[in-house]
C-alpha positions as CSV (number, residue, x, y, z in Angstrom):
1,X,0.0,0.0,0.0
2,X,2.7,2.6,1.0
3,X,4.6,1.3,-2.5
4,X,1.0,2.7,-4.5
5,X,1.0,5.9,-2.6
6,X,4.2,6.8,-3.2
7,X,3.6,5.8,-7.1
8,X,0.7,7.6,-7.2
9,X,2.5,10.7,-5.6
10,X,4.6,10.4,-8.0
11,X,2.3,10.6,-10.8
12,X,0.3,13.3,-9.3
13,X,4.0,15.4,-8.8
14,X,4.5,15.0,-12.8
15,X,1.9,15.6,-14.2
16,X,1.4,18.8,-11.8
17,X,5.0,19.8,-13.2
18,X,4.1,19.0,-16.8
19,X,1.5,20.9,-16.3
20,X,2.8,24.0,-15.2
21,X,6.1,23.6,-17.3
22,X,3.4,24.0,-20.5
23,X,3.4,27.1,-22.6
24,X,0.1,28.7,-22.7
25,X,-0.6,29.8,-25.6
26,X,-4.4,32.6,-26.3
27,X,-5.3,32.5,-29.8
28,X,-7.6,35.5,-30.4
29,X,-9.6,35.3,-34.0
30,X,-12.4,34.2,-35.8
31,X,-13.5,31.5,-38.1
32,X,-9.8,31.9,-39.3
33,X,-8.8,30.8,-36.0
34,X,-11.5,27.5,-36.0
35,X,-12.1,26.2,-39.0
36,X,-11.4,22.7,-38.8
37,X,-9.9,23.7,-35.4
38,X,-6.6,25.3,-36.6
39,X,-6.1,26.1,-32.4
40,X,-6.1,22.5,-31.8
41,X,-3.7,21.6,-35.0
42,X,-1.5,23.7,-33.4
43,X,-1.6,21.8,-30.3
44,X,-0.6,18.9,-31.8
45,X,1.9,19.9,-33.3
46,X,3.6,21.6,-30.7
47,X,3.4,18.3,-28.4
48,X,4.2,16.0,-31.6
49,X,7.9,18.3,-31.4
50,X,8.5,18.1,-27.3
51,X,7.2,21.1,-26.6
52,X,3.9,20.9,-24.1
53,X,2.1,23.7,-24.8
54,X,-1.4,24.3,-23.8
55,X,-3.7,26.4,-26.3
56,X,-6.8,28.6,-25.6
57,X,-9.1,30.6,-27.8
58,X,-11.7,33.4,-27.9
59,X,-13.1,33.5,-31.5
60,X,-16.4,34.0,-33.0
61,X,-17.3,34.4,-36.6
62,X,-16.4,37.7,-38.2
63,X,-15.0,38.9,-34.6
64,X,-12.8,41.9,-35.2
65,X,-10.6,43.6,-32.6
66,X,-13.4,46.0,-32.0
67,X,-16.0,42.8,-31.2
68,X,-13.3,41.3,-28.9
69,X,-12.7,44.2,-26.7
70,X,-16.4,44.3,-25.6
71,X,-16.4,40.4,-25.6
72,X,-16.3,39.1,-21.7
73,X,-15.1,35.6,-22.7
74,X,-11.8,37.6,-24.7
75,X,-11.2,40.2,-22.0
76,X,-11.4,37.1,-19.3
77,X,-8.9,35.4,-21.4
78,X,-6.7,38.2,-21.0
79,X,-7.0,39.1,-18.1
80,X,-5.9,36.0,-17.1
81,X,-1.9,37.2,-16.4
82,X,-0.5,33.4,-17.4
83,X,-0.7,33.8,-21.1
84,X,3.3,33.5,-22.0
85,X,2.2,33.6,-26.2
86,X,-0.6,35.7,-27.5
87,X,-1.7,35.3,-31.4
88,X,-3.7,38.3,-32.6
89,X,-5.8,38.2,-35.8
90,X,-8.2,40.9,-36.6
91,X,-11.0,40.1,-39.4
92,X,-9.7,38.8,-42.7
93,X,-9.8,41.8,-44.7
94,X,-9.2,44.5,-41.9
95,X,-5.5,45.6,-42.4
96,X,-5.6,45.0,-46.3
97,X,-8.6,48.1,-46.1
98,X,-6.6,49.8,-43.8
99,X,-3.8,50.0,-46.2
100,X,-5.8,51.0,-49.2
101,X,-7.7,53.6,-47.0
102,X,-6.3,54.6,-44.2
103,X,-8.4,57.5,-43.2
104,X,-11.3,55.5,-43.5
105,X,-10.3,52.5,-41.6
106,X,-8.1,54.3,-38.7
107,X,-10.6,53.2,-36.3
108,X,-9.6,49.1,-37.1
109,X,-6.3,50.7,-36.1
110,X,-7.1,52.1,-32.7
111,X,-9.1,48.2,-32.0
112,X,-5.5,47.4,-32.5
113,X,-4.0,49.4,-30.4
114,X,-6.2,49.2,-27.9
115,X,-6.4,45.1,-27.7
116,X,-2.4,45.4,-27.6
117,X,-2.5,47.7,-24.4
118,X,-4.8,45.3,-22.8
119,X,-3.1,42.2,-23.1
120,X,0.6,43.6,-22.7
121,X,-1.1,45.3,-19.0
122,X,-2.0,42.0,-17.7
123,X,0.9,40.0,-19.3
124,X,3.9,42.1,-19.3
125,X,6.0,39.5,-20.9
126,X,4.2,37.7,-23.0
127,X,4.8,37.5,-26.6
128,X,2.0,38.8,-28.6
129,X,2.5,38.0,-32.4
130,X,0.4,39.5,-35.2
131,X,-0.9,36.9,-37.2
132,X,-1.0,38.3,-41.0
133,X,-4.1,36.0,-43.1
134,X,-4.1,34.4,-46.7
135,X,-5.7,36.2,-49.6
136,X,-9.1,34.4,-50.9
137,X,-11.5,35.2,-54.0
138,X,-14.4,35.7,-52.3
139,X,-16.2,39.1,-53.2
140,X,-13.6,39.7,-55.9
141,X,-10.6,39.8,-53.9
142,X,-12.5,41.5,-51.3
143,X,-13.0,44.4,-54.1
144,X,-8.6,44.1,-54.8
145,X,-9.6,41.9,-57.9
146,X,-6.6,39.5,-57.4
147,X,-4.5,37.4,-55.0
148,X,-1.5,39.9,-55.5
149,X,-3.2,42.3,-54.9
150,X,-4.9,41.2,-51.7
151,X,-1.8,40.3,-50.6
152,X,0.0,43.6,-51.2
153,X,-2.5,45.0,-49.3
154,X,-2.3,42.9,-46.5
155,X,1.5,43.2,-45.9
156,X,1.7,46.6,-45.9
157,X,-1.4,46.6,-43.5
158,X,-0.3,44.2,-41.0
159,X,2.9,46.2,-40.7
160,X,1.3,49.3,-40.2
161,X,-1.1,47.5,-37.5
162,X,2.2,46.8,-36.3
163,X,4.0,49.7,-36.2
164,X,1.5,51.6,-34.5
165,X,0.8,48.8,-32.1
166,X,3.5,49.0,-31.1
167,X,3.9,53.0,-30.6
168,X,1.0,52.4,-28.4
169,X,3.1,50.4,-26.4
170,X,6.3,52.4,-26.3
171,X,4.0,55.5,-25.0
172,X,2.5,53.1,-22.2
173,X,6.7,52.3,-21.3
174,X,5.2,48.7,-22.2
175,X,7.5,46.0,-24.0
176,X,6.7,45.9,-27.5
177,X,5.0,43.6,-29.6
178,X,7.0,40.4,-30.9
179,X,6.6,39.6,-34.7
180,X,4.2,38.9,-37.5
181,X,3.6,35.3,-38.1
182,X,3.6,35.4,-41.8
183,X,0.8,32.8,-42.6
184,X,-0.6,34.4,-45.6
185,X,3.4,34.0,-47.0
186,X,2.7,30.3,-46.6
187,X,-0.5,30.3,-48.8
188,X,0.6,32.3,-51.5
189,X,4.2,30.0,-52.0
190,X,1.8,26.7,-51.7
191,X,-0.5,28.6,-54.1
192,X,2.4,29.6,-56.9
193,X,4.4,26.2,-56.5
194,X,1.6,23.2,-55.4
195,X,-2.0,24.4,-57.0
196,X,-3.2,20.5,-56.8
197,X,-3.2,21.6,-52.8
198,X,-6.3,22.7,-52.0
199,X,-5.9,25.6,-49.1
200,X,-9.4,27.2,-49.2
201,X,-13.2,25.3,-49.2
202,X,-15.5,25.7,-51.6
203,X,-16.5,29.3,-50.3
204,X,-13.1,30.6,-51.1
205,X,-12.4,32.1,-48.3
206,X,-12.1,29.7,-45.2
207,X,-9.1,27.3,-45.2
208,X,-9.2,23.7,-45.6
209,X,-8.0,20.8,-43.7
210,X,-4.5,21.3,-45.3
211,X,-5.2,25.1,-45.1
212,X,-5.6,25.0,-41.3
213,X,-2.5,22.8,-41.1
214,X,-0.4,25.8,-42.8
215,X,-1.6,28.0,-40.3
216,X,-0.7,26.0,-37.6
217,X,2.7,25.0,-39.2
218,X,3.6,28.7,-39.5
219,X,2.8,29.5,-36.1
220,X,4.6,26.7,-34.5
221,X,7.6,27.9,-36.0
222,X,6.8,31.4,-34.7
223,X,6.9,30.5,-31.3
224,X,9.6,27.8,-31.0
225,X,11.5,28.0,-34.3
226,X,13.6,25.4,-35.9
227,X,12.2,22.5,-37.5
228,X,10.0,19.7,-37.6
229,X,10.7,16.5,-36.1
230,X,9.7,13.4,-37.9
231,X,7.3,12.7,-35.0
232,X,5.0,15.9,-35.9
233,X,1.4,15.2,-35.8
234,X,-0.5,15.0,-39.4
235,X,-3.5,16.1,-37.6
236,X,-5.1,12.7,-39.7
237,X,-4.2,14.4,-43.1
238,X,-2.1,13.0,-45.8
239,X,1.9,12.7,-44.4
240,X,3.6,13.2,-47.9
241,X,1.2,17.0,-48.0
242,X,2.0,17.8,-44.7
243,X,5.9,17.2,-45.4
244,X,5.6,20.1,-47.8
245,X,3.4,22.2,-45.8
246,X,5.9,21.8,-42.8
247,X,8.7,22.9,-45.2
248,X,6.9,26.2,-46.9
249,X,6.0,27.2,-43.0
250,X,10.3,26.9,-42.7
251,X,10.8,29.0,-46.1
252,X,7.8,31.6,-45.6
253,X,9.2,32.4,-41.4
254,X,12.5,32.3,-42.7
255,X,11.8,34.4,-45.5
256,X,10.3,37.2,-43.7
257,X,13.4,37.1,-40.8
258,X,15.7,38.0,-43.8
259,X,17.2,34.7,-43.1
């Protein structure tokens, strides 16, 4: 009996350890965040690698910085000083219109800022990465009238987002803002050099299985960098496909790090 109590002690020790040796990780979105649960991808593959990480998410569909900041379930989230990552993604379209028109769109910009102040005041270190989206046909490019374009428009956005949220920050004497996780990178190199993979559904606009796996590819290797190990998680999808999506999420980080 005292040999099972000490076991179980053991156990309970461990997995209390494991527990609080996990990174926790808040994924603010939208649909882009749970379509075919691109949180929990992520999950898996940051456990497949070694790395225990434990994910959360506030996300509705459509949710935009503004939406979140009056949502109690995000402002919980955030409030709830453990978070050591936090990946920010405003609606799919918002910094693409904010670059094209800024004067129109500068109140997307203050969301921004504002959702940056709020999570860097109850987690003073935590990394807060800006997650930049893929480009998608629906509405005509979102009225941009190709992928290029919608891209353009959402680089030079997200920076900006950035940039400012991070002025915000630097006003506050907060730490800055980490990086952009450059997701939308990913698509558009799978998109030029693998069209047989299909990234978006049938609306062409939400990603796919092998779309969510991108995204969650990407931002594994903005948080712990490297590589993939040959232990990561498929996520029940095709292992040759998600090879080549683990190796474009390498090239598209690497290529935005100048590396």
């Amino acid at each position: 009996m005292k040999k099972i109590f000490i076991f179980l002690s053991i156990a309970i020790l461990s997995s209390t350890v494991s527990a609080q040796d996990s990174l926790k990780v808040l994924c603010i979105g939208n649909s882009f965040t749970y379509v075919f649960k691109t949180d929990s991808m992520l999950k898996r593959i940051c456990n497949s690698n070694g790395h225990p990480t434990a994910v959360k998410s506030s996300y509705a569909g459509g949710m935009s910085f503004k939406r979140h900041l009056v949502s109690d379930k995000t402002i919980k989230a955030i409030e709830r000083h453990d978070n050591n990552v936090v990946m920010l993604q405003d609606r799919s379209m918002a910094e693409a219109y904010y670059a094209h028109e800024p004067k129109r769109w500068e109140h997307a910009l203050k969301d921004a800022q504002e959702i940056a102040t709020r999570i860097r005041a109850n987690s003073a270190d935590a990394r807060i990465i800006l997650e930049r989206t893929w480009s998608y046909g629906k509405d005509n490019y979102r009225g941009f009238g190709s992928y290029e374009e919608f891209d353009r428009n959402l680089v030079v956005g997200t920076r900006l987002y950035l940039k400012a949220m991070n002025k915000a920050l630097k006003k506050l004497g907060m730490k800055p803002m980490d990086c952009i996780s450059p997701i939308g990178d990913a698509f558009a190199i799978v998109r030029a050099e693998r069209p047989d993979i299909v990234l978006l559904r049938s609306d062409n606009h939400h990603q796919s299985e092998f779309g969510a796996y991108l995204k969650a590819c990407v931002n594994y290797i903005i948080i712990y960098g490297g590589t993939f190990s040959p232990a990561t998680a498929t996520c029940d999808l095709d292992p040759q496909t998600c090879k080549y999506l683990q190796d474009v999420a390498i090239r598209a980080v690497n290529q935005a790090q100048g590396k």
